[in-house]
N, C-alpha and C positions, 0 to 999 in steps of 0.2 A: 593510451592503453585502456582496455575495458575496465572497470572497477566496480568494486562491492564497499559501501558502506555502512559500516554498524555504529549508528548514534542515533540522535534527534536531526532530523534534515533540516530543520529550521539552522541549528550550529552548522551543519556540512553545507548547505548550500549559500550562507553568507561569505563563506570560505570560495565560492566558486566564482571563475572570473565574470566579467558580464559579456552577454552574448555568447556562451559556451555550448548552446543545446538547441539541436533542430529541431527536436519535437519532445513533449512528458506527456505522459498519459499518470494519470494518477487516480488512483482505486484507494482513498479514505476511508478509515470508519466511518459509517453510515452516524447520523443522529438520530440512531433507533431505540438507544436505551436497552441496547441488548448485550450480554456479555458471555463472547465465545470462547470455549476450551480449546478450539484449532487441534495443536497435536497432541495436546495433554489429554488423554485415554488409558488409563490404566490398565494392566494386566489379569486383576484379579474380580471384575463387577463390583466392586465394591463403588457406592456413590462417589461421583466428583464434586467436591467444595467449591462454592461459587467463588472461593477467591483464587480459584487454579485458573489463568488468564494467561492470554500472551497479548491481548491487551484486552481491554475496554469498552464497547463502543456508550458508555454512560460519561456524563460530563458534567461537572460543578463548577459555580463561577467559585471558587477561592480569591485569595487575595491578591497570588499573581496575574490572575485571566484578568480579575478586576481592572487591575494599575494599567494594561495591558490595553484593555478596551479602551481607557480614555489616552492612549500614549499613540493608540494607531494612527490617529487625524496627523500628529506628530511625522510619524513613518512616512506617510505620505506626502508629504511636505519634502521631506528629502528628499521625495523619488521624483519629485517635479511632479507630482498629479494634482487634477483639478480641485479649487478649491468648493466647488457642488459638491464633490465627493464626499471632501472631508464633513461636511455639513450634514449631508445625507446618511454616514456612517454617525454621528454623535445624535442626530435625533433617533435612530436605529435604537443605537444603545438606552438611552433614553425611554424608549418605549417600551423596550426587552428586558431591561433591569431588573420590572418589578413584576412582567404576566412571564416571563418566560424565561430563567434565568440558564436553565441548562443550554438552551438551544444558545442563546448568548454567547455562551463558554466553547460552545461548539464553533460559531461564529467567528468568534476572535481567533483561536484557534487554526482556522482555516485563512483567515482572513492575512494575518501577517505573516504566514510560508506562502500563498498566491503572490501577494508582492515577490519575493524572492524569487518564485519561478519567471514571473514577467519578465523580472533583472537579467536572469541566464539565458534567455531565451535568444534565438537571432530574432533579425529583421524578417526573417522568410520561415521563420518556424512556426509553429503550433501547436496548442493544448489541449489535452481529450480530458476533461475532468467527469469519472466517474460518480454518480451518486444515484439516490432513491430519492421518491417524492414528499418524502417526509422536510430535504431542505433543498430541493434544488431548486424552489424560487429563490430563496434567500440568496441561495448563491450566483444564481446569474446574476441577479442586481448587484454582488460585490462584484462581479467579473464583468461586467458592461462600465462598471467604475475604473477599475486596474485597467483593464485592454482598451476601453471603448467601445461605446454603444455602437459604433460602424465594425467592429472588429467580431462582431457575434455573427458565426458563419451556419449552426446549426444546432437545434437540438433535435440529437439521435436516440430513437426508442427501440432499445434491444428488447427485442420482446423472446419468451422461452416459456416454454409448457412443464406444467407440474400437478400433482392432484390440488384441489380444490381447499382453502383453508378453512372458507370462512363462507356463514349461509346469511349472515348478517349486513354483508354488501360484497361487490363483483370483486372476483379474484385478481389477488394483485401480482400479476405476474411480467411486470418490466421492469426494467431498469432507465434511467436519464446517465446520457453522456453529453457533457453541453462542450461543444466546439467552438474554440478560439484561435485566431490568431494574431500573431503580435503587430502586423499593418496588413497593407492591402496587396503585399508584394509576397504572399507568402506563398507556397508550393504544395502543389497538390495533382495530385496523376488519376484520375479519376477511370482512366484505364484498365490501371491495374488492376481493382477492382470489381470492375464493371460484370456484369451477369451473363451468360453466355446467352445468345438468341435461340428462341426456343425452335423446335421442328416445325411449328406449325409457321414460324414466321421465315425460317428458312426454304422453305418450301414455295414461298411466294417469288424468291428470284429464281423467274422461269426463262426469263432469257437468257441469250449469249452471244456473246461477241467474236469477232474472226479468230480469236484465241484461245475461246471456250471458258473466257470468265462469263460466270452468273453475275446478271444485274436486274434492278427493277427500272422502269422507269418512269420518272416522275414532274410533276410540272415544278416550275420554278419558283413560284410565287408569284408572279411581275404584277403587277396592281392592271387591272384592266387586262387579264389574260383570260380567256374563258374556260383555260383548266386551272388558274389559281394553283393551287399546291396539290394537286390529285395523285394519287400513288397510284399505280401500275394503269396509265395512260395505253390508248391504243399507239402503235408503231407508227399510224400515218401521221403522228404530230413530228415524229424525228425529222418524217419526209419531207413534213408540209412547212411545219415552223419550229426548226430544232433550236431557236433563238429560245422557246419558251420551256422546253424541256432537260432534264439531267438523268445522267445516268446512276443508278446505285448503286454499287458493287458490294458485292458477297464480303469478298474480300479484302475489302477496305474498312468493314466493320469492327468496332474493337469492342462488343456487346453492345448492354443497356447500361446508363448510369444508373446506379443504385440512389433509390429514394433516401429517406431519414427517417425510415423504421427499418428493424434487423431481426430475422427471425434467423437466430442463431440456438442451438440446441444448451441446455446447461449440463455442466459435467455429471453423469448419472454415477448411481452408485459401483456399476461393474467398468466404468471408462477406465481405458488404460492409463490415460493422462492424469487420471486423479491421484492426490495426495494425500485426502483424506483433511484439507484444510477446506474448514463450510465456506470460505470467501473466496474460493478461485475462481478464476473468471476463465472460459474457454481459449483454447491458445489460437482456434480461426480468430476468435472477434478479437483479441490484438494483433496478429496478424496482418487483417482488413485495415486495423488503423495505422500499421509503422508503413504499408504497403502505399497507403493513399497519403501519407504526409510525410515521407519520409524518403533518402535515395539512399543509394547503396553508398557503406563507409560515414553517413549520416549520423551522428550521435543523438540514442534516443535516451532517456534519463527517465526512471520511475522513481521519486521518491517516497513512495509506501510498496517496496516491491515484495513482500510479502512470501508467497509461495515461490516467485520469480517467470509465472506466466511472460510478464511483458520479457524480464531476458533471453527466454530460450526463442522467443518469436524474432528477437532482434537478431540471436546468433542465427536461428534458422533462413533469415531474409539477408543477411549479410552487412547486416548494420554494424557501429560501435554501438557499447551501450554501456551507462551507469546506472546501477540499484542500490535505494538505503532504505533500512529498515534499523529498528531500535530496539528487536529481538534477536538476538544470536542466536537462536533457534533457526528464525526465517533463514538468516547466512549461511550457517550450517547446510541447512534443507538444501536451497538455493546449488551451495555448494555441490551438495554429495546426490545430487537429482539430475536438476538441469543442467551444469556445468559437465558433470561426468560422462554426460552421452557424448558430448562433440567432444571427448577427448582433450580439451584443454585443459592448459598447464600453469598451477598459479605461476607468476612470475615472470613467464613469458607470453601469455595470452591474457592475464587478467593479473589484479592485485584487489588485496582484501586489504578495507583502512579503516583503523579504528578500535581493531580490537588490541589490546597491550599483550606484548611478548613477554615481556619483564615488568620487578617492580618498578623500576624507575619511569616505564612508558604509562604506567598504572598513575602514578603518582602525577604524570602529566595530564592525564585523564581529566584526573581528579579536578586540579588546578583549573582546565577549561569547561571542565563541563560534571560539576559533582553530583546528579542526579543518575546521570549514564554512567558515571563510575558505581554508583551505588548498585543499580542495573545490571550491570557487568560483573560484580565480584559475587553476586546472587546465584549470577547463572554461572558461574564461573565453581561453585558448588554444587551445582543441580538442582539450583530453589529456583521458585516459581515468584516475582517480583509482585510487588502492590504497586500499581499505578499511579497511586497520588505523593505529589510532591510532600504537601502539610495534610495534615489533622488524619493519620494514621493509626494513630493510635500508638507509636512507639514499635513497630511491625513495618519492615523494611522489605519483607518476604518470607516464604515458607518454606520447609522442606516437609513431604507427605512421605510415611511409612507405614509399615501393619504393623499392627501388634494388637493379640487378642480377639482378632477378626473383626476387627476394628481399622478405620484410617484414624490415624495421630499425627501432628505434628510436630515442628519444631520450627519455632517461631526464632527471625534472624533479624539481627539489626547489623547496618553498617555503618563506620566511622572512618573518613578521614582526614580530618585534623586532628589538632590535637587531643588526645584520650586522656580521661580521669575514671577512680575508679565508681564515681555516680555514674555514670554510662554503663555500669555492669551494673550497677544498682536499680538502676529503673529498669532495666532489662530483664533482670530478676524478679523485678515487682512483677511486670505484663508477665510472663512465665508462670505466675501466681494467678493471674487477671483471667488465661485464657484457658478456657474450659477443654477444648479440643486439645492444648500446647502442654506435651510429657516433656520437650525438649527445649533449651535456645541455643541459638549461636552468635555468637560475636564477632563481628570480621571489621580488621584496624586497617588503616596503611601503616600504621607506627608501631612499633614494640609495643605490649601491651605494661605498665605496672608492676611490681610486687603484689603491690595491693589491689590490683584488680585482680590477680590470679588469686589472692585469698578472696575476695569476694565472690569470685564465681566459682570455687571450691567448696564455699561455705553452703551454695546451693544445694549440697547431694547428688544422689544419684538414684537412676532411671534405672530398675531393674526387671527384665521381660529371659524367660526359658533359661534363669540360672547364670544372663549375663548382666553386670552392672554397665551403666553408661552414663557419664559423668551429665548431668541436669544443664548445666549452665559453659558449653565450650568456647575454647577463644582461638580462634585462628588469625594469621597474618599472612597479608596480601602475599609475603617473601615464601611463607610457605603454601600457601595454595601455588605457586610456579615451582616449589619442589614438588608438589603431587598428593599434599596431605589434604583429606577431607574429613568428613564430621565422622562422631565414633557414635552409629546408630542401628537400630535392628533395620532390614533390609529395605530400601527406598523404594514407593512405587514409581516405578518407569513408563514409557508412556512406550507405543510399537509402532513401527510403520508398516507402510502397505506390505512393503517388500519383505517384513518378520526383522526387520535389522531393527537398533537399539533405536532410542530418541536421540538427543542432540544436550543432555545433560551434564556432561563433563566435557566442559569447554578448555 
């Protein structure tokens, strides 16, 4: 069955059998150091705070990427790869360490979910890893590693027109899609895609046969012929020496193979397809790729599926498909967009995995994966998530409101083990700490204390147009599945194309 996943892919796809997927096309954050709002837009023009994200695309080596880079040689070892690899990756590292630490992190990153795709991948499948030129050497060289240096099929330059950035060198207006696949037996229909023959070349089969098919005709090639390979030959060779001559039929053409560059248009501001996310990618150019690497009933898997481009391409071609993303925003989107036009039905054409029904599915969350539980019970309020695991500063996420013709916040932390009331105490402190923060909230898997509930009483309270609003709230994961949310002056929401809500009360 098709399926939507909301986590980290790196957990969902060690989860997945091996050999499970004909083809992934994967569209990453770029390694641009840029950080986009996607559908967080507000209602009111009030400025957006650069920590309103649905992710990131900036990266720091922390402790974990750290441990991580020197553990991959490790990884690779299991998966049976070459021991050059591993060698090749630890002088990498090595080098990166100390000139270039973000791209590193970016690196590693990238570097141990590619193993995992290789793993699911068949023998006859293939990967379209999208990126920008800022790392796509880096990356082929990891991916000439994982697949093999025989196994690099192409790299594809989508190229698309836009105004002019920059007068300080030539406009950068491609993209790198670099082609793999997992051996030499892999599939590809080159047909399908192929370009149609133009008028001017149609027009050269002037012949015809006792049937009234067009053909041209042509020499053979035969080594020692005196028309060699001549296209549209006089008739007397048919007569004289039809041993050196072929017929070409109109009709037998199935176009041109398409090169490895693509001038594919990008979604403009009035596209009907748009969603108003900066990262979508056109739904021809996925399309083009499930069409040429993929068959019908074929399972295509995006794990960064984001807006859900690559799924509506797959339900449109008549593929299966799997999508994960680590934003319940994107599922949402995903959901209430692309899913909705073909009329399917969760549960019997698709299933959604991942997101907890209950606390108890919360609590299992928690247990396998406490950074996406963290993640989840954020949005699960209508806060906007921090992306970093450590050195946060005590700020798990935010919740943005007006007040005073102002955006304000209320800064959120979550817990789920066990709770004390120092957890409300430093929480209290940062609530002190952050200049923009009127508000906090607390969110437990576990009952909260006595005495956390006097602590975050003892905070006060937030009072805006005559209403009080208690400074420091505490919610449990039990009761956000009864339906309680924070007690605040009115939340900025974000709008879609279509004028319907965002995706904030999950």
């Amino acid at each position: 069955m098709n399926k939507l996943f909301y986590g980290d892919n790196l957990t969902i796809m060690r989860k997945m059998p091996p050999q499970s997927v004909d083809l992934i096309y994967l569209d990453p954050p770029f390694n641009s150091n840029r950080s986009y709002n996607l559908l967080y837009k507000n209602t009111t023009g009030l400025p957006i705070p650069e920590q309103i994200e649905a992710f990131c695309d900036t990266w720091e080596l922390d402790y974990e990427k750290s441990e991580l880079a020197y553990n991959i040689p490790h990884i690779m070892r299991e998966y049976g790869m070459n021991a050059d690899v591993m060698h090749f990756w630890h002088y990498m590292v090595e080098a990166l360490k100390s000139a270039n630490t973000r791209l590193l992190a970016y690196l590693v990153y990238m570097t141990v979910r590619l193993i995992e795709m290789h793993r699911v991948l068949k023998p006859t499948g293939s990967l379209y890893l999208h990126c920008d030129p800022t790392a796509s050497h880096y990356l082929k060289t990891i991916l000439d590693g994982i697949f093999g240096f025989d196994n690099f099929r192409n790299e594809i330059v989508w190229c698309y027109k836009s105004r002019p950035q920059s007068k300080r060198y030539f406009g950068k207006k491609h993209d790198v899609i670099l082609f793999y696949s997992k051996n030499d037996a892999y599939y590809f229909d080159w047909q399908s895609v192929a370009r149609p023959l133009s008028d001017a070349t149609i027009k050269k089969y002037r012949l015809s046969d006792s049937d009234g098919r067009l053909y041209r005709l042509e020499g053979r090639g035969i080594k020692g012929s005196p028309i060699q390979s001549a296209k549209d030959v006089d008739q007397k060779w048919e007569e004289t020496n039809p041993e050196l001559v072929v017929r070409d039929y109109l009709d037998e053409k199935r176009g041109v193979a398409l090169e490895d560059w693509w001038e594919i248009d990008i979604i403009n501001q009035s596209a009907k397809e748009r969603l108003g996310y900066p990262t979508q990618k056109p739904l021809a150019l996925l399309e083009r790729i499930i069409k040429a690497s993929s068959k019908e009933n074929d399972v295509v898997f995006d794990p960064f599926c984001g807006c859900g481009t690559t799924v509506e391409a797959a339900i449109r071609n008549n593929r299966r498909w799997m999508g994960c993303d680590i934003a319940i925003h994107s599922i949402r989107l995903i959901q209430d967009t692309r899913i909705k036009k073909y009329s399917l039905e969760e549960g019997k054409d698709y299933t959604i995995e991942g997101i907890p029904q209950s606390a108890e599915q919360a609590q299992y969350l928690f247990e396998q994966d406490p950074f996406q539980f963290q993640h989840w019970a954020i949005e699960k309020t209508g806060g906007f998530c921090s992306n970093k695991k450590t050195g946060d500063g005590g700020i798990d996420g935010r919740i943005y409101f007006e007040a005073a013709n102002k955006l304000c916040s209320m800064v959120l932390s979550v817990k789920g083990g066990n709770v004390k009331p120092a957890d409300v105490r430093d929480l209290r402190g940062v609530l002190e700490r952050e200049a923009d923060a009127e508000l906090a909230g607390f969110i437990s898997l576990h009952e909260p204390t006595k005495a956390m509930r006097q602590e975050a009483d003892g905070a006060g309270f937030y009072e805006y147009q005559g209403t009080e609003y208690p400074r420091l709230q505490l919610l449990t994961v039990r009761e956000l599945f009864e339906g309680k949310l924070w007690h605040c002056p009115s939340i900025v929401r974000t709008k879609r194309k279509d004028g319907g809500q965002a995706y904030l009360s999950i």
